[in-house]
C-alpha positions as CSV (number, residue, x, y, z in Angstrom):
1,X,-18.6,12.0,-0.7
2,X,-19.4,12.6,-4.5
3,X,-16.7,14.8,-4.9
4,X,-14.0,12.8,-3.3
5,X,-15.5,10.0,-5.7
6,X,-15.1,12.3,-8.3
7,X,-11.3,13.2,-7.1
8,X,-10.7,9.7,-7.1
9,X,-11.4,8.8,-10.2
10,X,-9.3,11.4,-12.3
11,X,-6.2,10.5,-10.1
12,X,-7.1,6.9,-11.2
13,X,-6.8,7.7,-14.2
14,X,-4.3,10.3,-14.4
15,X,-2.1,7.8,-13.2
16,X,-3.0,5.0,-15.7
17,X,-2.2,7.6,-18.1
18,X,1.1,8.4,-16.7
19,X,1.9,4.6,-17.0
20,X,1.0,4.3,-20.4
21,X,3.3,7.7,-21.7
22,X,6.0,6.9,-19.5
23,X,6.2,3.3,-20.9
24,X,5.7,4.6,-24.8
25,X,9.4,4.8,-25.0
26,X,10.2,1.0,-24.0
27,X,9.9,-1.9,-26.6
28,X,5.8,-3.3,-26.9
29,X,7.5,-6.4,-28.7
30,X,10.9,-8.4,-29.0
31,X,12.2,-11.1,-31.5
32,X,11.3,-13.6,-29.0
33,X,8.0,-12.4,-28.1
34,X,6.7,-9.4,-25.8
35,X,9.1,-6.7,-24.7
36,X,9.7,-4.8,-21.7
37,X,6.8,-1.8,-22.8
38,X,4.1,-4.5,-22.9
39,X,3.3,-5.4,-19.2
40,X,3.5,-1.7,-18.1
41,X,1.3,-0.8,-21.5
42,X,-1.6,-2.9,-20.9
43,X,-1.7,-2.3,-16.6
44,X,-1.7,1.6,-18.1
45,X,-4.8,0.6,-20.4
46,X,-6.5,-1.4,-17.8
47,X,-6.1,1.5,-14.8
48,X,-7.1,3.9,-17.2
49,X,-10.1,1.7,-18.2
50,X,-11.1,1.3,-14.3
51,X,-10.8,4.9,-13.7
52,X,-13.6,5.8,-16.5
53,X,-15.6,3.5,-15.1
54,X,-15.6,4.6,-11.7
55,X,-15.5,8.1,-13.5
56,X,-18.8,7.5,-15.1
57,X,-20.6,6.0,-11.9
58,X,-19.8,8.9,-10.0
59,X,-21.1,11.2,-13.0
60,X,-24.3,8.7,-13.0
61,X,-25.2,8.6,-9.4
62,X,-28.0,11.2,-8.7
63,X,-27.0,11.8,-4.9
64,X,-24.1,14.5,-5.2
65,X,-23.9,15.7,-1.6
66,X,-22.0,14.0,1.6
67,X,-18.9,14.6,3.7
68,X,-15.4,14.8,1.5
69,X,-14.4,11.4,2.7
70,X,-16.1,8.4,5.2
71,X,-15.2,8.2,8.7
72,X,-13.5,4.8,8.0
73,X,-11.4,6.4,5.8
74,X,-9.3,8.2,8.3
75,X,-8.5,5.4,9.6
76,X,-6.5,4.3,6.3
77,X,-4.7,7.6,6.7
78,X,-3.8,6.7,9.9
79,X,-2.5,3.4,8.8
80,X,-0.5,5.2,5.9
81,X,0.8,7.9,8.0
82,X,2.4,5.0,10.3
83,X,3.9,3.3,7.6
84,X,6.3,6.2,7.0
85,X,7.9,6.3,10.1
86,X,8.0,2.6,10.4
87,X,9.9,2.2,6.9
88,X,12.0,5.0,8.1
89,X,12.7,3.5,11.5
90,X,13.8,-0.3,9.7
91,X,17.3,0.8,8.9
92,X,17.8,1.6,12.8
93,X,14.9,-1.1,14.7
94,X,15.4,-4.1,12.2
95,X,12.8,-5.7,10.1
96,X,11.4,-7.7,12.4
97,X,11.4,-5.3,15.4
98,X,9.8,-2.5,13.1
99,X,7.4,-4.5,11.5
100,X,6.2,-5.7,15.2
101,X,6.2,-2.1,16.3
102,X,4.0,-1.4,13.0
103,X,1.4,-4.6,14.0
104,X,1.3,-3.7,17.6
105,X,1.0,0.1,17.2
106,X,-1.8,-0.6,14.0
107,X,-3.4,-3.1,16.4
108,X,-4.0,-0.3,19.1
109,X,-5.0,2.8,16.4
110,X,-7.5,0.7,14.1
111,X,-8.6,-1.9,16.2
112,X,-8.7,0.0,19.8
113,X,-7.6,-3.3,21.3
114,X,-6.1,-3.2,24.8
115,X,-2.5,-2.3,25.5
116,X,-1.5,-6.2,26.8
117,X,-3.3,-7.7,23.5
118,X,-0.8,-5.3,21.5
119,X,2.3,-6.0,23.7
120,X,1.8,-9.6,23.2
121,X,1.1,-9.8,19.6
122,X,4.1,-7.4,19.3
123,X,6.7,-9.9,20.9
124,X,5.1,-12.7,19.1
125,X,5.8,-11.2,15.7
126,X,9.2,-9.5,16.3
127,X,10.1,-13.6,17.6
128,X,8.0,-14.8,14.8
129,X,9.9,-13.3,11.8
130,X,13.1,-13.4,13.2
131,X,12.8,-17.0,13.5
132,X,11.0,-18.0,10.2
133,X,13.1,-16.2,7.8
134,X,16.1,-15.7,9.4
135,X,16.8,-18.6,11.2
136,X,14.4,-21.3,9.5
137,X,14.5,-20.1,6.1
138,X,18.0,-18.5,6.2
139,X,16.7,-15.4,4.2
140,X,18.7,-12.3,5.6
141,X,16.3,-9.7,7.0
142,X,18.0,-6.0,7.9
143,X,19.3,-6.1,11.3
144,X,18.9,-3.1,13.1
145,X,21.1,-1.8,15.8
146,X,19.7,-4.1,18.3
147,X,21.0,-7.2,15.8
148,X,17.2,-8.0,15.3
């Protein structure tokens, strides 16, 4: 586990220093008052910042041994691993069907609930968002090829 820690940490802050190089060239300050370099800036600081902390726990902690990663963490690689497909499958599902497909098929994976809990909770949120946004709110959502 300490090692993953350790992993962790330097891509922490490997990518809050990323942010803050790749944000250098953009302007830290306007005539009317902070330009578009200063959000991105100080989020670079600030990731960098919670990296060395983490960085230095992991250094501290006197237990150095442990799997690579926790069991429970698999099971956010799962969920990650399902939201590719699902992203890549809105264009041709719709939003609402794919997201459903994503809540039912999530539901089954991480929560080992039973097939008819899934179904349901599928339908109901397919139904769900199509009817708040699209009809209730009138916010267009990406229609697949089932019009959905």
């Amino acid at each position: 586990m300490w090692l993953g820690q350790l992993i962790a940490a330097l891509c922490v802050i490997g990518l809050g220093a990323g942010v803050i190089v790749f944000s250098w060239d953009l302007q830290y300050f306007s005539e009317f008052g902070p330009g578009p370099g200063f959000l991105p800036q100080l989020l670079g600081y600030g990731i960098t910042l919670c990296g060395a902390v983490i960085l230095i726990k992991v250094l501290r902690a006197k237990e150095r041994g442990g799997g690579f990663v926790k069991p429970r963490t698999l099971l956010g690689a799962k969920f990650l691993a399902l939201i590719i497909p699902a992203f890549l499958l809105f264009p041709v599902l719709g939003f609402s069907v794919g997201l459903a497909l994503l809540t039912g098929v999530t539901m089954r994976i991480m929560g080992r609930h039973d097939w008819l809990q899934c179904l349901i909770t599928t339908v109901a949120v397919a139904v769900g968002i199509r009817y708040v946004f699209a009809d209730w709110l009138t916010i267009p959502i990406p229609a697949g090829l089932l019009g959905w």
